[in-house]
SERO-4910 file (N, C-alpha, C, O; in steps of 0.05 Angstrom, whole numbers):
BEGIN
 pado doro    nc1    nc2    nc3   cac1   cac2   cac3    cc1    cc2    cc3    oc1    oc2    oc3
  Unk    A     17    -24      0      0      0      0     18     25      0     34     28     18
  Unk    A     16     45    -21     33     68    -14     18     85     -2     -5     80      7
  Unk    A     34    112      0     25    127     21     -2    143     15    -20    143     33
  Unk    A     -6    155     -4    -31    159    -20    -52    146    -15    -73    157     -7
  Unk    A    -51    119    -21    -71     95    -11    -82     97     15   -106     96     22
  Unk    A    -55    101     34    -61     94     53    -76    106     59    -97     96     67
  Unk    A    -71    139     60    -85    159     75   -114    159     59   -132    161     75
  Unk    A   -121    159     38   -142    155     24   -160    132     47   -181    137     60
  Unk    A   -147    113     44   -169     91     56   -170    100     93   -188     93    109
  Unk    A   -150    113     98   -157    128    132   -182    146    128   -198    147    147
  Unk    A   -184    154    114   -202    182    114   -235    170    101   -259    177    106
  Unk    A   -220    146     81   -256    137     77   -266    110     86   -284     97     74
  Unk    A   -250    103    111   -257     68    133   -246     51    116   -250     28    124
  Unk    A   -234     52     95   -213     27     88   -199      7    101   -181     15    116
  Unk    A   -203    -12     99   -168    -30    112   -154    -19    106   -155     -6     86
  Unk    A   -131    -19    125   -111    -10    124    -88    -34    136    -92    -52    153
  Unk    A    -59    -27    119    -37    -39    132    -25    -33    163    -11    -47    177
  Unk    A    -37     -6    170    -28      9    194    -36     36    190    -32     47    168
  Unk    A    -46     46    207    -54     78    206    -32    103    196    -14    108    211
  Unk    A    -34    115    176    -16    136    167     -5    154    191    -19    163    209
  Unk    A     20    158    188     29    186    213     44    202    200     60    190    185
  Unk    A     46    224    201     56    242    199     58    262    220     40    264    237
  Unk    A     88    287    220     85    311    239    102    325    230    121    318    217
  Unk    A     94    352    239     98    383    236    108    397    244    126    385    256
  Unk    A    111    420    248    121    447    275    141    465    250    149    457    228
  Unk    A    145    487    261    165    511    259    192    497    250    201    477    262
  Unk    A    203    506    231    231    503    241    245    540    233    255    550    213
  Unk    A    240    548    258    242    579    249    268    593    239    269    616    231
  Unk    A    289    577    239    315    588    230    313    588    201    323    607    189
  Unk    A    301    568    186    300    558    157    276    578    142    280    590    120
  Unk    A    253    578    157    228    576    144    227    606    134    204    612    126
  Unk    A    244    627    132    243    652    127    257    655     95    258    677     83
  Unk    A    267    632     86    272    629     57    260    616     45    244    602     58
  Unk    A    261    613     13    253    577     13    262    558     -2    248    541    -14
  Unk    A    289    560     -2    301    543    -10    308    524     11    305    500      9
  Unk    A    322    541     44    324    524     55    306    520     81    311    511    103
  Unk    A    278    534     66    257    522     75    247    498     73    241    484     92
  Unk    A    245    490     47    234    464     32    264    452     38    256    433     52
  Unk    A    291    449     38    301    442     54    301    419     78    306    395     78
  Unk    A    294    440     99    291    430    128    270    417    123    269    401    142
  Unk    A    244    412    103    214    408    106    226    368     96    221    346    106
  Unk    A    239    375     77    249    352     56    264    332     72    260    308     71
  Unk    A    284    345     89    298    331    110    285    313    121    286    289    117
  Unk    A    268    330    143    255    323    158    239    302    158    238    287    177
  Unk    A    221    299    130    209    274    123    225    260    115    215    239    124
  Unk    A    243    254    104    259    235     98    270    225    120    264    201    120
  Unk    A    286    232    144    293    218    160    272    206    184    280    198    206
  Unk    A    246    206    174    222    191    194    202    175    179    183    162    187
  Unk    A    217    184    143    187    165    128    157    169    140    142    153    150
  Unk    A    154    189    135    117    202    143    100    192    127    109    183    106
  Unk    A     85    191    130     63    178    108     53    213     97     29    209     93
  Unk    A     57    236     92     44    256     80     63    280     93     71    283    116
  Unk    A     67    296     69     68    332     77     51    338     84     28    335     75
  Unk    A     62    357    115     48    379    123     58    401    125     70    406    146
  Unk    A     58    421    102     75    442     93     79    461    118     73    483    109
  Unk    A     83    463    135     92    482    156    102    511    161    117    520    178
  Unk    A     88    522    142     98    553    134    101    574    151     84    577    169
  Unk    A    115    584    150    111    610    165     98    624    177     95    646    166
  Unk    A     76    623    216     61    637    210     55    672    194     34    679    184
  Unk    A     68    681    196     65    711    181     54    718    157     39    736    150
  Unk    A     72    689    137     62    695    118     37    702    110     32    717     91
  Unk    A     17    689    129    -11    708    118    -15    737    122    -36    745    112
  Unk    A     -2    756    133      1    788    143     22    800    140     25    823    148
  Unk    A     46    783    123     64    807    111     60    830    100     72    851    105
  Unk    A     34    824     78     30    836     59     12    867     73     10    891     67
  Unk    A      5    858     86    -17    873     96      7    900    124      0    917    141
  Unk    A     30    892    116     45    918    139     62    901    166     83    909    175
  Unk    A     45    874    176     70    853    194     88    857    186     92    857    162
  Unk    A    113    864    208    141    856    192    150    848    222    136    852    242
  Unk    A    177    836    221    187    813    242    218    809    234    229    804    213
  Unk    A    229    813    264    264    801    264    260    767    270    248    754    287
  Unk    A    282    761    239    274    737    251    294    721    265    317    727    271
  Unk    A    277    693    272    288    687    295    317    672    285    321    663    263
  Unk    A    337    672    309    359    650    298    370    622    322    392    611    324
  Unk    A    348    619    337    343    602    351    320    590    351    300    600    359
  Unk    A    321    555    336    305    536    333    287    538    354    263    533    348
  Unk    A    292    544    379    264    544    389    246    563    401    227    564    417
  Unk    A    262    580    384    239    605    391    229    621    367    244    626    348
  Unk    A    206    626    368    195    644    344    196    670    332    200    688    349
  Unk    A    193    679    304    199    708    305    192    726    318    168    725    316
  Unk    A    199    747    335    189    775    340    183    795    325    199    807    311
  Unk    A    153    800    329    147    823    318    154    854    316    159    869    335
  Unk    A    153    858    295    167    894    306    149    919    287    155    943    285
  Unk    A    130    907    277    103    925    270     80    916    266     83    895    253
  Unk    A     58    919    270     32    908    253     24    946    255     29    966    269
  Unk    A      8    939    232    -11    965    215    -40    974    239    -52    995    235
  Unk    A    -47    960    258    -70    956    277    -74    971    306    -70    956    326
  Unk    A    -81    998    312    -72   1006    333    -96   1006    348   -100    999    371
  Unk    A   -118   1018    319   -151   1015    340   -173   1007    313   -164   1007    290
  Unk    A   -196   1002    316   -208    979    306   -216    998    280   -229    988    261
  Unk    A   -205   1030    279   -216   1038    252   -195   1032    234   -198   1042    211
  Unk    A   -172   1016    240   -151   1018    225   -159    988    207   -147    985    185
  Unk    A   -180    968    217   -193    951    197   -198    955    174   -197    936    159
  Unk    A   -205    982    164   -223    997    144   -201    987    121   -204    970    103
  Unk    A   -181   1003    127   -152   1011    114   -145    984     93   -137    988     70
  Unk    A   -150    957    104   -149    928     97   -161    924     74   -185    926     69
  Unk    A   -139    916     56   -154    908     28   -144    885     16   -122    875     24
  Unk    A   -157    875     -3   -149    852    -13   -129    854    -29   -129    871    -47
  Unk    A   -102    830    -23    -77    831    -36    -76    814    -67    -92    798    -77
  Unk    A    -48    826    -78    -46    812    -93    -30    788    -97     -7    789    -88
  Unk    A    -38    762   -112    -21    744   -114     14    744   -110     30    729    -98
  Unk    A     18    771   -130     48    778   -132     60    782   -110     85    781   -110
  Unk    A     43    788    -82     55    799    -58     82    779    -48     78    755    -48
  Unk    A    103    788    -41    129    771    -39    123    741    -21    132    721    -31
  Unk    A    107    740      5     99    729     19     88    702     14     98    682     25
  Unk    A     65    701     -6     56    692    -23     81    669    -45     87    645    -44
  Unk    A     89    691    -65    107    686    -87    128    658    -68    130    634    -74
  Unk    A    138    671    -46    167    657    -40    144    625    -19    156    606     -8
  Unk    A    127    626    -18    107    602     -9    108    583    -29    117    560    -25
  Unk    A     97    590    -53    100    576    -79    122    564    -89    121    541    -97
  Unk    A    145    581    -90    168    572    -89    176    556    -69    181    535    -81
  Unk    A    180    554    -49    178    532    -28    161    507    -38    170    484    -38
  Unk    A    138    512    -47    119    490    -48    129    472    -66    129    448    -62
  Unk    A    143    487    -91    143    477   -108    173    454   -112    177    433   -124
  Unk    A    191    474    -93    218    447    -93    209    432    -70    225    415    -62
  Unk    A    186    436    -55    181    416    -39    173    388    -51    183    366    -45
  Unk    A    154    393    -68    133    384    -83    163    363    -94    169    341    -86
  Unk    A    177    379   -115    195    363   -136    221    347   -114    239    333   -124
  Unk    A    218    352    -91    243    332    -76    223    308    -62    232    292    -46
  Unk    A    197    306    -69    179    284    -56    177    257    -76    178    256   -100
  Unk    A    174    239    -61    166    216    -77    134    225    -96    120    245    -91
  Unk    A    127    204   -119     98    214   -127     85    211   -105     77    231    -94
  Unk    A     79    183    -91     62    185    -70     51    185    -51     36    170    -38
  Unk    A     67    223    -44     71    229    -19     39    256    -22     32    273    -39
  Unk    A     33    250     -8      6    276     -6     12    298     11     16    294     35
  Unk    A     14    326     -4     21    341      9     -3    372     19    -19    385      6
  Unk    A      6    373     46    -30    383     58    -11    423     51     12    432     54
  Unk    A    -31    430     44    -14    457     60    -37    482     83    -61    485     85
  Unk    A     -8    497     98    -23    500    115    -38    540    104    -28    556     88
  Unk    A    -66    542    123    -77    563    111   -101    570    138   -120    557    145
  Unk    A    -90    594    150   -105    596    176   -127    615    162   -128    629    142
  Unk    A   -145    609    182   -180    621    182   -173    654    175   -151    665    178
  Unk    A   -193    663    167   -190    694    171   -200    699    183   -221    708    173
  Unk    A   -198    700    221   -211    700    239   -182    708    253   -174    728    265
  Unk    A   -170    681    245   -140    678    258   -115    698    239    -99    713    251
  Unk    A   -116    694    216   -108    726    203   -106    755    213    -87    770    209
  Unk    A   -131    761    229   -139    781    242   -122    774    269   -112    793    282
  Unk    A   -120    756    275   -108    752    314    -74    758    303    -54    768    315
  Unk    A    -77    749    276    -34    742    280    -29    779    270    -14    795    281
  Unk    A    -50    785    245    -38    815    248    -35    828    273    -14    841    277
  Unk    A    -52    827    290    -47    842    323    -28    828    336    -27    833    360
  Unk    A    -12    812    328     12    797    337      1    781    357     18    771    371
  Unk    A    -24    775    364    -40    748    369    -48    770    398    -54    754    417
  Unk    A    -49    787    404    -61    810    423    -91    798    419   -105    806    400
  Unk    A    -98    782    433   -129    767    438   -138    802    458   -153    818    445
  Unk    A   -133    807    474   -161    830    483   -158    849    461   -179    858    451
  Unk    A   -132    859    449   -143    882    427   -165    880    411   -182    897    405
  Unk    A   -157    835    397   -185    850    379   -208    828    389   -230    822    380
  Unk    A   -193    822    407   -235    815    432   -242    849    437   -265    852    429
  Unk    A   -235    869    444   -243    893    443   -254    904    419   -274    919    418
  Unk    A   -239    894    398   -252    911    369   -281    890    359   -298    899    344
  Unk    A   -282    861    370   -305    844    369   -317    854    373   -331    862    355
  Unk    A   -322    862    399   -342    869    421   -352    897    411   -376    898    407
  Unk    A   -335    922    405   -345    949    412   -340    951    368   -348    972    358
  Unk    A   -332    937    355   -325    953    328   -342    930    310   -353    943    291
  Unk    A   -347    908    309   -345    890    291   -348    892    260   -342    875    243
  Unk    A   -360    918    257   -368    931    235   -332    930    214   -325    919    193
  Unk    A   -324    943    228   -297    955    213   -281    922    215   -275    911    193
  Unk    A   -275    909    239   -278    883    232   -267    872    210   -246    863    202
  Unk    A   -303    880    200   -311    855    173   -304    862    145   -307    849    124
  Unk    A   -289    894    152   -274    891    123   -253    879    132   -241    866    115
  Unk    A   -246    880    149   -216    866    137   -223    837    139   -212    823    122
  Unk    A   -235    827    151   -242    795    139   -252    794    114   -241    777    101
  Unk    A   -267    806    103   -278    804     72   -245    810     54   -237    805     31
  Unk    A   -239    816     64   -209    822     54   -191    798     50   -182    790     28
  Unk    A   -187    785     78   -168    765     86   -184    745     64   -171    727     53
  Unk    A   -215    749     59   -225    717     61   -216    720     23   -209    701     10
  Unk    A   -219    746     12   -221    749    -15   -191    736    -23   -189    718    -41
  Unk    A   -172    745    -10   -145    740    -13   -143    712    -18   -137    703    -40
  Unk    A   -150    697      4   -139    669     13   -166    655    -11   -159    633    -20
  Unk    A   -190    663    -19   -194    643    -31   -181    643    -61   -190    625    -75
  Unk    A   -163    656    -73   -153    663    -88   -122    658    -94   -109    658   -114
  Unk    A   -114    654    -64    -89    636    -56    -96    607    -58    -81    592    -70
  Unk    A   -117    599    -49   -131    571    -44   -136    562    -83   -131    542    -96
  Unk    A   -142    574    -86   -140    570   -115   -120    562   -137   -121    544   -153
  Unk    A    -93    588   -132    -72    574   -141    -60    558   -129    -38    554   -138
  Unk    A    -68    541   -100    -55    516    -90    -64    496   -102    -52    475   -101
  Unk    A    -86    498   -115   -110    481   -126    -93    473   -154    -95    450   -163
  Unk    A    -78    492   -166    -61    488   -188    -42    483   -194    -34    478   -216
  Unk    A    -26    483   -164     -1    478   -160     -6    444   -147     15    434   -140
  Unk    A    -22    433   -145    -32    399   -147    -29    394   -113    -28    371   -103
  Unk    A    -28    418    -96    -31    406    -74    -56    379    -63    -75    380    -79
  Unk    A    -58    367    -52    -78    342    -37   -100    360    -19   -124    354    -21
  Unk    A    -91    384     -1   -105    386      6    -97    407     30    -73    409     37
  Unk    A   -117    422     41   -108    440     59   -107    431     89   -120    410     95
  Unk    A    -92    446    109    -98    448    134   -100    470    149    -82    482    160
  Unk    A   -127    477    148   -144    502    152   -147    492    183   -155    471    192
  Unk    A   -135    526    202   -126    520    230   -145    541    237   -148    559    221
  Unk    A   -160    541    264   -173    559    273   -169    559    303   -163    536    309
  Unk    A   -169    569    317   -160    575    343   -193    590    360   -198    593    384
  Unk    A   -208    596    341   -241    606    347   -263    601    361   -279    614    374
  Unk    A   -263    565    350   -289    546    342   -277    535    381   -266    513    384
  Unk    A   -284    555    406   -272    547    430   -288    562    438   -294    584    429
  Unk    A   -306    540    475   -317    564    487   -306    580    495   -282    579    495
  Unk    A   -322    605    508   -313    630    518   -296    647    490   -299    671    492
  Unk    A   -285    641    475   -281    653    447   -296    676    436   -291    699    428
  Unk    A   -312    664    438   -328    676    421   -361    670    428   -366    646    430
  Unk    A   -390    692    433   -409    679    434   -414    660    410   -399    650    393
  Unk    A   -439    659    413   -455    638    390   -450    656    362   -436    653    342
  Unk    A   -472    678    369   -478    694    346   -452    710    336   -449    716    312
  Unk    A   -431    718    359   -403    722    346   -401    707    324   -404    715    301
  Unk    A   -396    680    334   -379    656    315   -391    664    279   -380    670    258
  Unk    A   -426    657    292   -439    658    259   -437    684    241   -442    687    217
  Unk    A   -428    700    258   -423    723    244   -390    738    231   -386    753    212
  Unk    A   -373    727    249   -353    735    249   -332    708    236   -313    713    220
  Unk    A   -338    687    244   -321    661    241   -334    633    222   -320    614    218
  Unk    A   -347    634    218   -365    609    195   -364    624    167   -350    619    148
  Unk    A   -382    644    168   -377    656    130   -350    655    124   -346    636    110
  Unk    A   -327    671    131   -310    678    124   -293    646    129   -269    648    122
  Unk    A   -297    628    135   -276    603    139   -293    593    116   -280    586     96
  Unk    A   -315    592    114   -329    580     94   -325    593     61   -330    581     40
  Unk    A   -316    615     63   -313    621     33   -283    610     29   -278    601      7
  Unk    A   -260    611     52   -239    592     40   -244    568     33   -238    564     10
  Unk    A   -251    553     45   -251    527     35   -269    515     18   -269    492     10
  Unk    A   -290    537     12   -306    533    -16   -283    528    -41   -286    510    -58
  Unk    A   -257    549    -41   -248    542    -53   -229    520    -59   -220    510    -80
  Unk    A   -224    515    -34   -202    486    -29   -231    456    -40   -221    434    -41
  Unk    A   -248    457    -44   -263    429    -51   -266    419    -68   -283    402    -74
  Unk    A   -237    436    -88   -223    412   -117   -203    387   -103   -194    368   -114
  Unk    A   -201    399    -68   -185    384    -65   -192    355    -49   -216    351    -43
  Unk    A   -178    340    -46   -194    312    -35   -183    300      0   -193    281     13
  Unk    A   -159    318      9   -146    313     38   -149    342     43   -132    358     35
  Unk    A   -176    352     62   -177    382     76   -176    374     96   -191    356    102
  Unk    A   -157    385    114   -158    375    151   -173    408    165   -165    429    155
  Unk    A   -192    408    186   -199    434    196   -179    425    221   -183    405    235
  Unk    A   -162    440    225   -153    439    257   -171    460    282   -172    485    284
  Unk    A   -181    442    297   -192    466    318   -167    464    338   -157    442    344
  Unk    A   -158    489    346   -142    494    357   -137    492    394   -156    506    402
  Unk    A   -128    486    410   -134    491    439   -145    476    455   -148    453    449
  Unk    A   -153    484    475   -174    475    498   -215    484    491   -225    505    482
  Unk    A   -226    460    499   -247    469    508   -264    471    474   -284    486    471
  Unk    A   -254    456    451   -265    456    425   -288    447    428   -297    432    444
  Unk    A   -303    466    400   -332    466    402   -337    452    376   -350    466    361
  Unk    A   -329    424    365   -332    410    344   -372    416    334   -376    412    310
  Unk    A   -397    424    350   -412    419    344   -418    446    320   -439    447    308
  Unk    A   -399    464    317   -403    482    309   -392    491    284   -397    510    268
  Unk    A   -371    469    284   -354    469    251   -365    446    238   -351    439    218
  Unk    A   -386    432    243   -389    408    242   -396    400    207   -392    379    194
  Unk    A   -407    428    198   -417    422    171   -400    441    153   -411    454    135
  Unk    A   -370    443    158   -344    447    139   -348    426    124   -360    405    130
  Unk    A   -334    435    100   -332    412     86   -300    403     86   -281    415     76
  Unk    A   -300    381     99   -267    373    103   -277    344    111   -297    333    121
  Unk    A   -251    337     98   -244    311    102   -237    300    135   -245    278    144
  Unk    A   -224    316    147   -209    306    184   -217    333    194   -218    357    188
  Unk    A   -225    312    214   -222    342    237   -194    341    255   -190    318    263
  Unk    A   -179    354    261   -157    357    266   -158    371    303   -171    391    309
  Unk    A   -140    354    322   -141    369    353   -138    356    368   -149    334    365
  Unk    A   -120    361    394   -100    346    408   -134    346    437   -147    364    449
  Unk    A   -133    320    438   -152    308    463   -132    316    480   -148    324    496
  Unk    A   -110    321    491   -109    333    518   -107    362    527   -104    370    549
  Unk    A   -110    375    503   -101    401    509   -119    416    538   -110    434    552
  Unk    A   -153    400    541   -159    406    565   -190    401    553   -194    407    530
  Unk    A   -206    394    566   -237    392    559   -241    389    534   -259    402    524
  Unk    A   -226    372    515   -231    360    492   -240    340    491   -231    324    508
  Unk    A   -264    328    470   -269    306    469   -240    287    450   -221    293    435
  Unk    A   -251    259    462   -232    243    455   -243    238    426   -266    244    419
  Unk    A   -213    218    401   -223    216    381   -248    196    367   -260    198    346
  Unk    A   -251    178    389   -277    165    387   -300    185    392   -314    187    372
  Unk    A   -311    203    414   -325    216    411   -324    234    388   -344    234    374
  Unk    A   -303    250    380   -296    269    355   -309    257    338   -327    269    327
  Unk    A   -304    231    331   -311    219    301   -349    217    305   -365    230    292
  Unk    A   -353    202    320   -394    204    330   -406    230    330   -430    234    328
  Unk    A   -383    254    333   -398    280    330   -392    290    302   -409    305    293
  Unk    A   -377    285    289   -366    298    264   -374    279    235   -374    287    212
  Unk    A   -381    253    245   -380    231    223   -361    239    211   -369    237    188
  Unk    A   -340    248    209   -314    236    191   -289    226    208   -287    221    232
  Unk    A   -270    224    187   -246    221    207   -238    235    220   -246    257    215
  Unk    A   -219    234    242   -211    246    266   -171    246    256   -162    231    239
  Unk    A   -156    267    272   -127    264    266   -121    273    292   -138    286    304
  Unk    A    -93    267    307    -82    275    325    -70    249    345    -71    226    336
  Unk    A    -61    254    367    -57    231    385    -39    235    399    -37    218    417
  Unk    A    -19    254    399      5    259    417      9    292    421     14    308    403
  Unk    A      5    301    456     -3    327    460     33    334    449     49    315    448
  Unk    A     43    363    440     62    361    432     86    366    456    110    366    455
  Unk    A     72    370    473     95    378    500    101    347    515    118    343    532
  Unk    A     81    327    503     89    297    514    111    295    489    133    287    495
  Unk    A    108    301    467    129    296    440    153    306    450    170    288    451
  Unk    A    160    329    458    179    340    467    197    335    489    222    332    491
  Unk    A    178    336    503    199    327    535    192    298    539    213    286    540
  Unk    A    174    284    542    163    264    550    182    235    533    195    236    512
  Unk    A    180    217    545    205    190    542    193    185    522    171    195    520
  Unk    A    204    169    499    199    153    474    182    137    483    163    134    466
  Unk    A    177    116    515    157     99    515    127    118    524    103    113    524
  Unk    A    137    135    528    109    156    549    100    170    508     79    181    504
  Unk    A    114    168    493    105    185    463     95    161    450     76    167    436
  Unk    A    100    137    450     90    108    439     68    104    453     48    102    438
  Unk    A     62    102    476     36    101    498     14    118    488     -8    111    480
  Unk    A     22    139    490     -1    160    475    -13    161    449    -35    170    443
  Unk    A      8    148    432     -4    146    404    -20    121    401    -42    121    389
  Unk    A     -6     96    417    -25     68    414    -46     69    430    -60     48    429
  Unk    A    -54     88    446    -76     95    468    -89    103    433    -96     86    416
  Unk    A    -90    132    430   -102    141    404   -114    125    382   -137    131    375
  Unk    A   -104    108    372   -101     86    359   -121     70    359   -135     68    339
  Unk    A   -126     51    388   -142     33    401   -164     44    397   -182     36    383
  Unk    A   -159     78    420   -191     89    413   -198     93    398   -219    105    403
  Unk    A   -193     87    368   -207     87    344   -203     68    328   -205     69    303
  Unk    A   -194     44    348   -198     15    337   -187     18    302   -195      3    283
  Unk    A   -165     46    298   -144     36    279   -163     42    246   -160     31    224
  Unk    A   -187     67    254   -204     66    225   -211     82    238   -217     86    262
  Unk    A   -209    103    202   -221    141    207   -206    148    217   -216    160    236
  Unk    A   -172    151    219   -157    161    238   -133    160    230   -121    141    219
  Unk    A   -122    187    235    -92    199    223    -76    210    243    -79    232    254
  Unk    A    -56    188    246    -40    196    270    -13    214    268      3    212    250
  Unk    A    -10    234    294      4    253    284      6    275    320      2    269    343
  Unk    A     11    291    312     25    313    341     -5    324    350    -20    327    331
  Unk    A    -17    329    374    -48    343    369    -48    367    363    -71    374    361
  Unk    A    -28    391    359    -20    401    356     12    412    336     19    395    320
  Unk    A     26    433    337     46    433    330     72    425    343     80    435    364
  Unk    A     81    409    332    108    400    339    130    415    352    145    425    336
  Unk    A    135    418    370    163    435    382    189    421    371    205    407    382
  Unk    A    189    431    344    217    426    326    234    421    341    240    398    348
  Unk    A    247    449    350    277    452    369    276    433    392    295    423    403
  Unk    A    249    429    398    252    423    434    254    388    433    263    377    453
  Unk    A    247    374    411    240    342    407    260    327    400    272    329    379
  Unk    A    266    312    417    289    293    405    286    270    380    265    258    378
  Unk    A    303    266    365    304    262    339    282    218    353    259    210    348
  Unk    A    301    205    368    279    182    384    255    183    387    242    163    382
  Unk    A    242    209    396    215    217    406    198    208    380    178    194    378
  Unk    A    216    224    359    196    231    332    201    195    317    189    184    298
  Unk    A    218    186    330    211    161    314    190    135    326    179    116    316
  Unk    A    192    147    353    176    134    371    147    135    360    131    116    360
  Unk    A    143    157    352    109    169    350    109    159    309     87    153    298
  Unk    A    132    158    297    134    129    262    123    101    274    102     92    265
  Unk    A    136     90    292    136     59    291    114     52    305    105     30    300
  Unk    A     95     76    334     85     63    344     54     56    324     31     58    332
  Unk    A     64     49    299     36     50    284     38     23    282     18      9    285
  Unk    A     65      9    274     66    -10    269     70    -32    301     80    -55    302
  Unk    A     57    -16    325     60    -36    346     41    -43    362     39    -61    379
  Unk    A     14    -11    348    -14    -19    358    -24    -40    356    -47    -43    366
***
């Protein structure tokens, strides 16, 4: 069975030879070029044999364009610092317009994608990653959650251009990924969480605008939605159209992936919180994944970090611990 297969028959209750795994994270010293972005990305799978890319981009790249700029980092385990966003008070939303393809941010993504793409086997499926424009809006404020829980609450108006903005952009990015033969996206939201957001927030502020991205991603056939955090509200993304729902059961009041899958009817991905990946023993990172595993009796299920991977912080054992324990469930 190659890897293609495999993950194909994970996602639609196939037999399988063993459940597909794959994992991700930053590697922030590299990911600011992309040569030896795709690089570190190419490496990386090669010395763990993953069953699939998960393109791991930059977060910024979605808000370069838009005035973010950032020193970057030169230590693996820490992330860039910011040193502008365009966003001081919620009339500065207005200002937000839709970019163009050519924007550098963009351009040097593609290029990455694309010697990613040509250093892979054919049948490696490669996901790429593309945050909500909900979360667009959090990373331009350099992830300042009360600034724009303040501009929610008292502005939402001004808001929603810049989401109609973000969402115009990205479905138009989502498009030329669509051409560039990606498999499929991994559309991350950090939102779809109580206390987040009310109800009528969410439907207003966070469902249209996630929903016009991935209208355009549904040439593709592997879409993962990652809900992000503690305390996920799967009943509410429930009718995305995606293939996995994507989210680490321990991060705190998460349902497990047997419940995930009875609430979502599709497949479920995740199984190892990433701070057990990191610090935690190779048998305490094998335990957690064959726990995962069991609970989904090994069908509808893509095993992997529940979260992002702490590149710098994981020992090279850990990450092979969390390859083989597929083959020990």
């Amino acid at each position: 069975m190659n890897r293609r297969e495999r993950l194909e028959k994970a996602i639609g209750g196939g037999n399988l030879d063993r459940v597909p795994v794959s994992a991700w994270g930053h590697f922030y010293v590299q990911e600011t070029n992309p040569e030896t972005f795709a690089d570190a990305m190419l490496g990386f799978f090669n010395k763990f044999d993953w069953d699939f890319m998960k393109v791991h981009s930059r977060a910024s790249y979605h808000v370069e364009g838009w005035g973010y700029t950032y020193e970057p980092s030169s230590n693996p385990r820490e992330g860039h610092k910011c040193t502008g966003q365009p966003i001081k008070n919620s009339r500065d939303w207005r200002n937000i317009r839709p970019l163009d393809l050519s924007t550098p941010a963009f351009t040097e993504q593609i290029k990455a994608l694309r010697l990613i793409k040509k250093g892979l086997p054919a049948d490696v499926p490669v996901i790429m990653t593309v945050f909500s424009p909900l979360d667009i809006a959090e990373k331009l404020v350099d992830r300042n959650q009360e600034l724009l829980r303040s501009h929610i609450d008292n502005d939402p108006d001004s808001l929603e251009v810049a989401l109609d903005a973000f969402s115009e952009t990205f479905e138009r990015f989502v498009r030329m990924l669509v051409l560039e033969g990606v498999d499929g996206l991994y559309f991350s939201t950090k939102w779809a969480n109580e206390g987040r957001l009310a109800a009528g927030q969410y439907e207003r502020l966070g469902k249209p605008y996630d929903l016009r991205v991935l209208k355009a991603a549904q040439p593709l056939w592997c879409n993962f939605l990652h809900v992000c955090e503690d305390c996920i509200r799967l009943p509410i993304v429930v009718d995305y159209p995606v293939a996995l729902f994507h989210w680490d059961r321990d991060a705190g009041n998460n349902p497990d992936y047997c419940e995930g899958k009875r609430l979502t009817g599709r497949a479920s991905a995740g199984g190892v919180n990433a701070k057990v990946l990191a610090f935690g023993t190779p048998e305490e990172v094998e335990k957690a994944a064959i726990r995962a595993i069991r609970e989904t009796n090994g069908r509808d299920f893509v095993l992997g970090p529940g979260c992002s991977a702490l590149i710098g912080s994981t020992p090279d054992e850990n990450f092979y611990a969390l390859r083989h324990s597929t083959e020990h469930a």
